[in-house]
Residue frames as a rotation matrix with the C-alpha (Angstrom) as fourth column:
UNK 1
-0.812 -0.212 -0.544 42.76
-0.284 -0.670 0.685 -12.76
-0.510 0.711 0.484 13.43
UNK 2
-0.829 0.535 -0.164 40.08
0.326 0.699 0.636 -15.11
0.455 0.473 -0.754 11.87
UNK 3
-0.078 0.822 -0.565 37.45
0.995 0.030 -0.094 -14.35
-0.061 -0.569 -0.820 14.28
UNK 4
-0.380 0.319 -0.868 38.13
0.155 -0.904 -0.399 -10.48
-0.912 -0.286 0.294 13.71
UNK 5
-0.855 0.379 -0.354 37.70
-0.449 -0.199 0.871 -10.51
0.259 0.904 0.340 9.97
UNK 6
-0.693 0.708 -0.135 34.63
0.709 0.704 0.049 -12.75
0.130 -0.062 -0.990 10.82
UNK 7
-0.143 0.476 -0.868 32.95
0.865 -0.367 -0.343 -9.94
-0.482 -0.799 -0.359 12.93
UNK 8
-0.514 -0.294 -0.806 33.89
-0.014 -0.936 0.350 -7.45
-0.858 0.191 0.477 10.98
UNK 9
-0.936 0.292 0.200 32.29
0.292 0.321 0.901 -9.12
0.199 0.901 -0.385 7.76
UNK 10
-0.422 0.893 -0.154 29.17
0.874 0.446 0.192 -9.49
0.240 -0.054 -0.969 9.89
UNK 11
-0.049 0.463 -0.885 29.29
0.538 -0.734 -0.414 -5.46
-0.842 -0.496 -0.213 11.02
UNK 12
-0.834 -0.491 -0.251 30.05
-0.140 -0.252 0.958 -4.92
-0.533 0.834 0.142 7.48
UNK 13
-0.383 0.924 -0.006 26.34
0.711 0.299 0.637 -7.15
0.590 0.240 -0.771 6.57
UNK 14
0.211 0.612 -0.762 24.49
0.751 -0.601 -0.275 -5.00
-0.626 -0.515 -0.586 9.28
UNK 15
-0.543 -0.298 -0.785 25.92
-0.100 -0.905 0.412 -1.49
-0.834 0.302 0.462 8.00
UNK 16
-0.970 0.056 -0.237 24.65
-0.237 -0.442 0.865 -2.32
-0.056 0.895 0.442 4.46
UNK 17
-0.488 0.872 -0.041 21.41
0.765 0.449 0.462 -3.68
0.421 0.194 -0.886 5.62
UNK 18
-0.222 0.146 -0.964 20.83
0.597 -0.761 -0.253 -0.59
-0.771 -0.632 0.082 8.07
UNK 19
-0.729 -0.605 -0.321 21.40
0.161 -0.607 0.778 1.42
-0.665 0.516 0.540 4.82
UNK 20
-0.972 0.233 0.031 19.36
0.097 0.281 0.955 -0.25
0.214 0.931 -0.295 2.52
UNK 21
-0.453 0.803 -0.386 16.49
0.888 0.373 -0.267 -0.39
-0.070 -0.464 -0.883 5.23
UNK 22
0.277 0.906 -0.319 16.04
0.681 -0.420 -0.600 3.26
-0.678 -0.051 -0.733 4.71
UNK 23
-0.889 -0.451 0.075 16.60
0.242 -0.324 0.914 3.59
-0.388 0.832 0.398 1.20
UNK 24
-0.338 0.746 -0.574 14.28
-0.797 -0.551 -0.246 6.00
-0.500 0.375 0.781 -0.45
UNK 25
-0.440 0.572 0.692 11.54
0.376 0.818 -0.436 3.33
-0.815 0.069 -0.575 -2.02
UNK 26
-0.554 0.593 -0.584 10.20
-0.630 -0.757 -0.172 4.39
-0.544 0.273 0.793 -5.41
UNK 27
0.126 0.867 0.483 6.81
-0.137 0.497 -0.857 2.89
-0.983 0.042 0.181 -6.53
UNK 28
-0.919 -0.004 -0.394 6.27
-0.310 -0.608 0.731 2.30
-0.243 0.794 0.557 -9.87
UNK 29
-0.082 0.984 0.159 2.85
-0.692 0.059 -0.719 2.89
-0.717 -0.169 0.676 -11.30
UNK 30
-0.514 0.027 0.858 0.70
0.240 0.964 0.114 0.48
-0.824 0.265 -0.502 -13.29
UNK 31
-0.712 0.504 -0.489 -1.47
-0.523 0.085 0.848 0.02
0.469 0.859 0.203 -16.46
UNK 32
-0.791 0.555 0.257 -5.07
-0.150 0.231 -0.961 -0.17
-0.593 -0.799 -0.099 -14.91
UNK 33
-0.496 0.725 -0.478 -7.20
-0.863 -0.346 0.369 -0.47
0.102 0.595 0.797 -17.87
UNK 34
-0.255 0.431 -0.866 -10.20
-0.083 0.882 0.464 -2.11
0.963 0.190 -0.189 -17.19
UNK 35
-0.860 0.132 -0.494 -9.50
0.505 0.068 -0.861 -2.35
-0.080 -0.989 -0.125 -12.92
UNK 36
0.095 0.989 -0.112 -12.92
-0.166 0.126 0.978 -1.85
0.982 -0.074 0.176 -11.28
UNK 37
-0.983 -0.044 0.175 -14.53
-0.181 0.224 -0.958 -2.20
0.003 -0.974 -0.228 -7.54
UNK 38
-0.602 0.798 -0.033 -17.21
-0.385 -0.254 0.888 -3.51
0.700 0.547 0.460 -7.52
UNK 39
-0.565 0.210 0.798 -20.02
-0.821 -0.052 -0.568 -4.15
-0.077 -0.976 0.202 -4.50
UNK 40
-0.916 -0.010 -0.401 -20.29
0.012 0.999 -0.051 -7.66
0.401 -0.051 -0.915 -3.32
UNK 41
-0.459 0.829 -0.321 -23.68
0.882 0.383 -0.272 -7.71
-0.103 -0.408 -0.907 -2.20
UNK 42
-0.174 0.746 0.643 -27.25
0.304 -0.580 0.756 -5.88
0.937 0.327 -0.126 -2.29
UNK 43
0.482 0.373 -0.793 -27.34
0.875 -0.235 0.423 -4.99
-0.028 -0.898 -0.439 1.70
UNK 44
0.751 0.007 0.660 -27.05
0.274 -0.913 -0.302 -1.59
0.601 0.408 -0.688 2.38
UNK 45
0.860 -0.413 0.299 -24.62
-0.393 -0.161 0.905 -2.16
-0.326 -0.896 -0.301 5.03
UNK 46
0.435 -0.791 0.430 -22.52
0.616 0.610 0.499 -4.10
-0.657 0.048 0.752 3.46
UNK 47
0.841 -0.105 -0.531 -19.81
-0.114 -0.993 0.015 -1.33
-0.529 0.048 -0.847 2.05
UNK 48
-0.182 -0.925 0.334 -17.16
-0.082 0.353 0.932 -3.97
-0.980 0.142 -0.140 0.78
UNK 49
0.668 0.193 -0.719 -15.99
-0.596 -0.439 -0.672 -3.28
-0.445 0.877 -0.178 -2.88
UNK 50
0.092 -0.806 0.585 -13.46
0.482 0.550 0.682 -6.14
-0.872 0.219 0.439 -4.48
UNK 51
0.434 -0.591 -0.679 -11.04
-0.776 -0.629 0.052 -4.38
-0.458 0.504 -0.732 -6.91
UNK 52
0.354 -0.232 0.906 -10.86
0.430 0.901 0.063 -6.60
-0.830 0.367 0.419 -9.73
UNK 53
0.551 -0.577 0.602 -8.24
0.570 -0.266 -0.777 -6.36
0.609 0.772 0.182 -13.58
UNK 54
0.809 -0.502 0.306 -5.58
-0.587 -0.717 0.375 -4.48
0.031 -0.483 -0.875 -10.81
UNK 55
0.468 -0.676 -0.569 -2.25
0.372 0.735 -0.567 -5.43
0.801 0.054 0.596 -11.52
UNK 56
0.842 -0.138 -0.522 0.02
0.513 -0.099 0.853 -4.93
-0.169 -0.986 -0.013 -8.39
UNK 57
0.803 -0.590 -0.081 3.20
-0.208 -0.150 -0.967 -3.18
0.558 0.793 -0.243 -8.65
UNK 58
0.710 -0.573 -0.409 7.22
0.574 0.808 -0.134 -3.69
0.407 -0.140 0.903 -7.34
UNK 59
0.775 -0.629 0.058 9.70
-0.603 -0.709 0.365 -1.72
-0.189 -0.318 -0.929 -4.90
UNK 60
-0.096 -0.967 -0.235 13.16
-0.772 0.222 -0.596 -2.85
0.629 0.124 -0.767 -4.67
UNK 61
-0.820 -0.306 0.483 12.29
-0.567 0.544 -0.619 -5.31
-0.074 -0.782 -0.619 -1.76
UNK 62
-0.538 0.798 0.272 8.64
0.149 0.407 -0.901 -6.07
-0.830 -0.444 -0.338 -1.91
UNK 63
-0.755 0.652 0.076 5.60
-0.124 -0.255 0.959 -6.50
0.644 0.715 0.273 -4.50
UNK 64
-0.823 0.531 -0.201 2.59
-0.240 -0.647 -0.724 -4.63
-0.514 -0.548 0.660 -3.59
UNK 65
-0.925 0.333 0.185 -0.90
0.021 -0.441 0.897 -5.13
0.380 0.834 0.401 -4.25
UNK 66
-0.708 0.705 -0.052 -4.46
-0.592 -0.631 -0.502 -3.56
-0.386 -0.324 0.864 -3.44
UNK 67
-0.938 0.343 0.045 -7.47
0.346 0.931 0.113 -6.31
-0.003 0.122 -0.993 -3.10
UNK 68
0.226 0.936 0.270 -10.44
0.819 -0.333 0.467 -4.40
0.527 0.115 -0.842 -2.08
UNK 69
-0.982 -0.024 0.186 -11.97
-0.115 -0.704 -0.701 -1.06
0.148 -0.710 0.688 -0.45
UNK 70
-0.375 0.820 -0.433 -14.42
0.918 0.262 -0.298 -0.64
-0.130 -0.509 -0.851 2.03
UNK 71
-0.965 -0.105 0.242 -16.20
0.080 -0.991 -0.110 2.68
0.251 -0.087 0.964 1.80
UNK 72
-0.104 0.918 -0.383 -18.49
0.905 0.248 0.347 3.54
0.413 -0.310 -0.856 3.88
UNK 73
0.674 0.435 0.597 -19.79
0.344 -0.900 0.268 6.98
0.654 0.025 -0.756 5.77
UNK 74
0.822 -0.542 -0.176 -16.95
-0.111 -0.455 0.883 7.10
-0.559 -0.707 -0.434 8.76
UNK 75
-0.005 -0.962 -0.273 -14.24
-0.623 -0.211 0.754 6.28
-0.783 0.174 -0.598 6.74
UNK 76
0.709 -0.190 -0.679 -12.83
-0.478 0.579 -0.661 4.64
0.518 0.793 0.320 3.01
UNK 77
0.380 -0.805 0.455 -10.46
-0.528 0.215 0.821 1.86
-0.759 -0.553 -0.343 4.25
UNK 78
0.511 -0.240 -0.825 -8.32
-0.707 0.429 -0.562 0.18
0.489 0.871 0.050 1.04
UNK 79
0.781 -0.080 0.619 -7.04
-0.176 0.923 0.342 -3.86
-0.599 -0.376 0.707 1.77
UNK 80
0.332 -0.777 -0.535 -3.41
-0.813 0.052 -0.580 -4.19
0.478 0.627 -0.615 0.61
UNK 81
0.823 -0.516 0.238 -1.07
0.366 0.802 0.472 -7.28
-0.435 -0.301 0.849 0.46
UNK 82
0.331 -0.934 -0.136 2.59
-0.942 -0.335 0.010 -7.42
-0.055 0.125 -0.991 0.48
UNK 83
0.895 -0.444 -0.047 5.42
0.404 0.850 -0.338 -10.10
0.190 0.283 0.940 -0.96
UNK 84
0.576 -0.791 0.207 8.53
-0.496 -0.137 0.857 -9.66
-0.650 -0.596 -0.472 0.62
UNK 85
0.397 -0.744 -0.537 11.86
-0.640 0.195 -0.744 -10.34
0.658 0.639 -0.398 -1.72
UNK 86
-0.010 -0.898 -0.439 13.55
0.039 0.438 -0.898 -10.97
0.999 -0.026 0.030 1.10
UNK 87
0.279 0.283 -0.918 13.36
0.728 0.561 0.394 -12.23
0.626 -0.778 -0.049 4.69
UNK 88
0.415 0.127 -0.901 13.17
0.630 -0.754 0.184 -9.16
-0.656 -0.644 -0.393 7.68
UNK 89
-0.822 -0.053 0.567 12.93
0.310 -0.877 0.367 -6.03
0.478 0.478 0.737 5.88
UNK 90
-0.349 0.782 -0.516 10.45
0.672 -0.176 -0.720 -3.29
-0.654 -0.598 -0.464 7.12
UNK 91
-0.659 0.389 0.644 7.68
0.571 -0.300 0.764 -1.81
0.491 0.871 -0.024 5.49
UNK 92
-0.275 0.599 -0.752 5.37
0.479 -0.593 -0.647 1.23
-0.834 -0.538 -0.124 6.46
UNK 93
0.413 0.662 0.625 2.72
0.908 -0.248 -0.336 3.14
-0.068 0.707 -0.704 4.66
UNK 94
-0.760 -0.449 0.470 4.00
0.544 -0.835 0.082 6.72
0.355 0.318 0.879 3.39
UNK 95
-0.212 0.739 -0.639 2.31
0.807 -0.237 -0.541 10.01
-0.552 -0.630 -0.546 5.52
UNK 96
-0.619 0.058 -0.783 1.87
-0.487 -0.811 0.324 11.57
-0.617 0.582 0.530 2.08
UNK 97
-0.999 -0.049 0.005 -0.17
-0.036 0.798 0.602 8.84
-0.034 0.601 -0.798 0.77
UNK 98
-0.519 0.816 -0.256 -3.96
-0.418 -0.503 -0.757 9.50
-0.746 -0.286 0.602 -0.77
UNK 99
-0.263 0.743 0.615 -7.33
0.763 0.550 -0.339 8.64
-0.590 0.380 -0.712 -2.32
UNK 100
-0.819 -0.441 -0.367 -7.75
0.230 -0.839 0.493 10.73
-0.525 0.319 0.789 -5.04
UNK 101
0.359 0.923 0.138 -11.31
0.203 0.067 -0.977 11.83
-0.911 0.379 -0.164 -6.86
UNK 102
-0.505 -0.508 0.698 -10.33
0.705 0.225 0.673 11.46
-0.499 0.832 0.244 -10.44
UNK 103
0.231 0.801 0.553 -12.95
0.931 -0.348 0.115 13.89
0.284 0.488 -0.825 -11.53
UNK 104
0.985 0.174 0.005 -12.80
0.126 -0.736 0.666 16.80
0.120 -0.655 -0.746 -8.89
UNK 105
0.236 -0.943 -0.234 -9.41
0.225 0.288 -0.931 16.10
0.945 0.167 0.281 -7.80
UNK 106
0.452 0.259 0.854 -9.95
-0.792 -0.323 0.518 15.88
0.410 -0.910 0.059 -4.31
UNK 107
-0.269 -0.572 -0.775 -7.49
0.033 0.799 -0.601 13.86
0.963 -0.188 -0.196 -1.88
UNK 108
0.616 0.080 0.783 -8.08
-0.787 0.036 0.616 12.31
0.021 -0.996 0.085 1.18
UNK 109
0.046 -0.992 0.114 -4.96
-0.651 -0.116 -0.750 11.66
0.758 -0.039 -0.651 2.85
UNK 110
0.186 0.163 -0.969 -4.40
0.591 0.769 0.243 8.23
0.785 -0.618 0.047 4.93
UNK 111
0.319 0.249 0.914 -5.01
-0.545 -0.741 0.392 8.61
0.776 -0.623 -0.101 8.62
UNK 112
0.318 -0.216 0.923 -4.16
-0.767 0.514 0.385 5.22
-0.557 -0.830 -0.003 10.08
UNK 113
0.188 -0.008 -0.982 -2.45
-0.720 0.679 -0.143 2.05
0.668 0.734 0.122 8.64
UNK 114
0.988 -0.151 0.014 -1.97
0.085 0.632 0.770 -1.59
-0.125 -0.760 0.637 10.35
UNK 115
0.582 -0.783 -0.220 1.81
0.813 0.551 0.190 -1.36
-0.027 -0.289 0.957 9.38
UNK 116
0.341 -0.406 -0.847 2.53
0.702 -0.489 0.517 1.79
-0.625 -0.772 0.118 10.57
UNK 117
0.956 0.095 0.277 2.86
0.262 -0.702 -0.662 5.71
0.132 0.705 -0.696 8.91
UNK 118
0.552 -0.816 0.175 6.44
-0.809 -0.574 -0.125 7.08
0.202 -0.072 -0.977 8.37
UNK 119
-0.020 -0.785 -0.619 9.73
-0.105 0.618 -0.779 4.95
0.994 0.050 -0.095 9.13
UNK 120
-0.520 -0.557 0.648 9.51
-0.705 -0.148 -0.693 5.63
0.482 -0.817 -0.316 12.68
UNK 121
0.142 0.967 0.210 6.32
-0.913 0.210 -0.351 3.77
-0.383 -0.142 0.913 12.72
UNK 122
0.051 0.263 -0.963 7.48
-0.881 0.467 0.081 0.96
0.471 0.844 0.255 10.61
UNK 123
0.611 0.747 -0.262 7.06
-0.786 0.611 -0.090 -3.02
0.093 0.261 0.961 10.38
UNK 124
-0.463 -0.806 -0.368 9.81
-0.886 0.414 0.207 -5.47
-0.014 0.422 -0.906 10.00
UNK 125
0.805 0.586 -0.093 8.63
-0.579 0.739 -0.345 -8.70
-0.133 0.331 0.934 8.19
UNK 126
0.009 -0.852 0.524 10.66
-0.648 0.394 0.652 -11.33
-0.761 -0.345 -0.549 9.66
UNK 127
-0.314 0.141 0.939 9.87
0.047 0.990 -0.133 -13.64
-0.948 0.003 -0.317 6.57
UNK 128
-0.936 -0.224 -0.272 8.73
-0.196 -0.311 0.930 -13.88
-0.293 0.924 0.247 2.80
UNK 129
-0.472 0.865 0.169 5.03
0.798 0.501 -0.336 -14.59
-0.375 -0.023 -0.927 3.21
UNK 130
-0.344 0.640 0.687 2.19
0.252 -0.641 0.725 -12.72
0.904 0.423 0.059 1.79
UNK 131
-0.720 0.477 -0.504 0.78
0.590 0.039 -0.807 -10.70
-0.366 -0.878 -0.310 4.56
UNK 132
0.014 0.492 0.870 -2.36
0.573 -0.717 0.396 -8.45
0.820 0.493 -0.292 4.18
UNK 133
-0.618 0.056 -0.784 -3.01
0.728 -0.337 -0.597 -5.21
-0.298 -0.940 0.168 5.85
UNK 134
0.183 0.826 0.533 -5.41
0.975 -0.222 0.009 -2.28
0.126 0.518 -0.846 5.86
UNK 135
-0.570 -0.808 0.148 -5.28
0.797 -0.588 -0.140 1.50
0.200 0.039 0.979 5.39
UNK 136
-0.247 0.919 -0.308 -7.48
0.831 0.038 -0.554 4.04
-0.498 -0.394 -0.773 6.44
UNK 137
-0.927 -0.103 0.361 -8.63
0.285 -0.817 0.501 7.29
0.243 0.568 0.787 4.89
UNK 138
-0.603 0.795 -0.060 -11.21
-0.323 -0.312 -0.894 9.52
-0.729 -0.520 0.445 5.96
UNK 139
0.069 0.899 0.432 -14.90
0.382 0.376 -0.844 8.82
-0.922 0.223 -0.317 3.86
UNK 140
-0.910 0.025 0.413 -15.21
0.377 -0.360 0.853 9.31
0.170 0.933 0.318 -0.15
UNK 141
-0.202 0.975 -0.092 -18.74
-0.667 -0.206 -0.716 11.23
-0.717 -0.084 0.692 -0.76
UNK 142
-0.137 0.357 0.924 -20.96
0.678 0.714 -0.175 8.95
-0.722 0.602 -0.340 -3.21
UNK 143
0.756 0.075 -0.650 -20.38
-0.448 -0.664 -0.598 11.27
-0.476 0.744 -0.469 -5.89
UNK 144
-0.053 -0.853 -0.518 -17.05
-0.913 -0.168 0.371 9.92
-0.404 0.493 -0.770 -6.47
UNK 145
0.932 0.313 0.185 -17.17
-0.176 0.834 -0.523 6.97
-0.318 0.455 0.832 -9.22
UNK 146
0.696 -0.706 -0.129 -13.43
0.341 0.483 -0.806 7.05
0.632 0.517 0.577 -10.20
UNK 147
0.930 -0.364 -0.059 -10.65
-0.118 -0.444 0.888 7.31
-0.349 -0.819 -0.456 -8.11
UNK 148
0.370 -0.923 -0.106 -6.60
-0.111 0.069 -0.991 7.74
0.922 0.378 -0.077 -8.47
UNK 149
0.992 -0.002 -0.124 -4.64
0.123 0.165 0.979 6.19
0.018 -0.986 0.164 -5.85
UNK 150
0.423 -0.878 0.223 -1.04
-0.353 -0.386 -0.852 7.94
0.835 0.282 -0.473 -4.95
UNK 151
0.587 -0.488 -0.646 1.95
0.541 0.830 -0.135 6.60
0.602 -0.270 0.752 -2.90
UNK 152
0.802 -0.230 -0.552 3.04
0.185 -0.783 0.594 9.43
-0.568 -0.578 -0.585 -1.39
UNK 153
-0.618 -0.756 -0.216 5.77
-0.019 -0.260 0.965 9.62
-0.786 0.601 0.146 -4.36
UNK 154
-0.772 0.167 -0.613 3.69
-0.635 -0.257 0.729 8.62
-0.036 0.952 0.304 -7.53
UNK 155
-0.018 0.952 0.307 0.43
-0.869 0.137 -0.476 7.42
-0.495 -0.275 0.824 -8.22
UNK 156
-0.917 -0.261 0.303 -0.02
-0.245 0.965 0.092 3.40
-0.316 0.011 -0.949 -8.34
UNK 157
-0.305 0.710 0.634 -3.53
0.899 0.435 -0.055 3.36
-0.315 0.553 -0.771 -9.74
UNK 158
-0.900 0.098 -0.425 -5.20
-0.228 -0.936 0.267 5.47
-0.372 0.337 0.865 -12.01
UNK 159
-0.491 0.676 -0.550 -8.80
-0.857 -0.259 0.446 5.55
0.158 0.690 0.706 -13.14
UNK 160
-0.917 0.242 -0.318 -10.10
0.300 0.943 -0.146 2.94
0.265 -0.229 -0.937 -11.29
UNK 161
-0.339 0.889 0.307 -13.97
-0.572 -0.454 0.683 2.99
0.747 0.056 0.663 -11.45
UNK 162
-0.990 -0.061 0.127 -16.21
-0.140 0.365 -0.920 2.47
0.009 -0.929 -0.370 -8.81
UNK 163
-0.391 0.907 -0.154 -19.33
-0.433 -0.034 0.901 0.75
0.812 0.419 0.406 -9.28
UNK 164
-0.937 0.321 0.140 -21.98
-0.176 -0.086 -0.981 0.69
-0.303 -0.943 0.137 -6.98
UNK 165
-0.391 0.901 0.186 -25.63
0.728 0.179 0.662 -1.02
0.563 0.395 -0.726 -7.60
């Protein structure tokens, strides 16, 4: 009898972790006043922007936050870290998730991510470490100086300027 209530407890832990694992995730956005990219260096090759006054923001499992973007002519690629709450959960990037001109309102919609688009695609982070990863997105034109960046539910930065020497 012992050993069933045991088992049962433990298909009882699975079931509600299964559950939780693909519970709808909603973002919430941030207060960006001030956030900025700005370009580390005077080579013309060099395309890396560090994204500085960005606070990060919190899901129900994980805290989220955006370090730099690269943008360059094949593609805009944006350098996120994650903080697990809690030990193996899984995380993937949302296939509704864009770069937004703040001016124009033009989106360009991710295309590739290291931890995988959609749930079917997703991650499991056996642990509670910071990890970084990167996201792709097709090229910004060099018109665009502010951008809005959207989770595929609601938009986690806003007005973030992009300065370029």
């Amino acid at each position: 009898m012992k050993n069933k209530c045991i088992i049962i407890v433990f298909m009882l832990a699975f079931f509600i972790n299964a559950v939780a694992q693909h519970k709808v995730v909603k973002r919430t956005s941030t207060q960006n006043k001030g956030a900025y990219a700005i370009k580390k260096s005077d080579d013309p090759l060099d395309y890396y922007y560090k994204i500085e006054n960005l606070r990060g923001w919190k899901t129900d499992l994980h805290f989220w936050y955006i370090s730099a973007i690269i943008i360059s002519k094949k593609c805009t690629i944006l350098h996120k870290w994650c903080k697990p709450d809690v030990p193996n959960t899984c995380v993937y990037s949302n296939e509704n998730e864009f770069i937004e001109d703040a001016q124009s309102k033009q989106r360009y919609y991710i295309e590739e991510s290291d931890i995988g688009i959609g749930y079917d695609n997703h991650w499991v982070v056996k642990d509670t470490k910071h990890f970084m990863f990167a996201e792709w997105y097709p090229p910004l034109p060099s018109s665009v100086k502010v951008i809005n960046i959207h989770s595929g539910s609601r938009y986690i930065v806003k007005q973030l300027r992009i300065i370029r020497k």
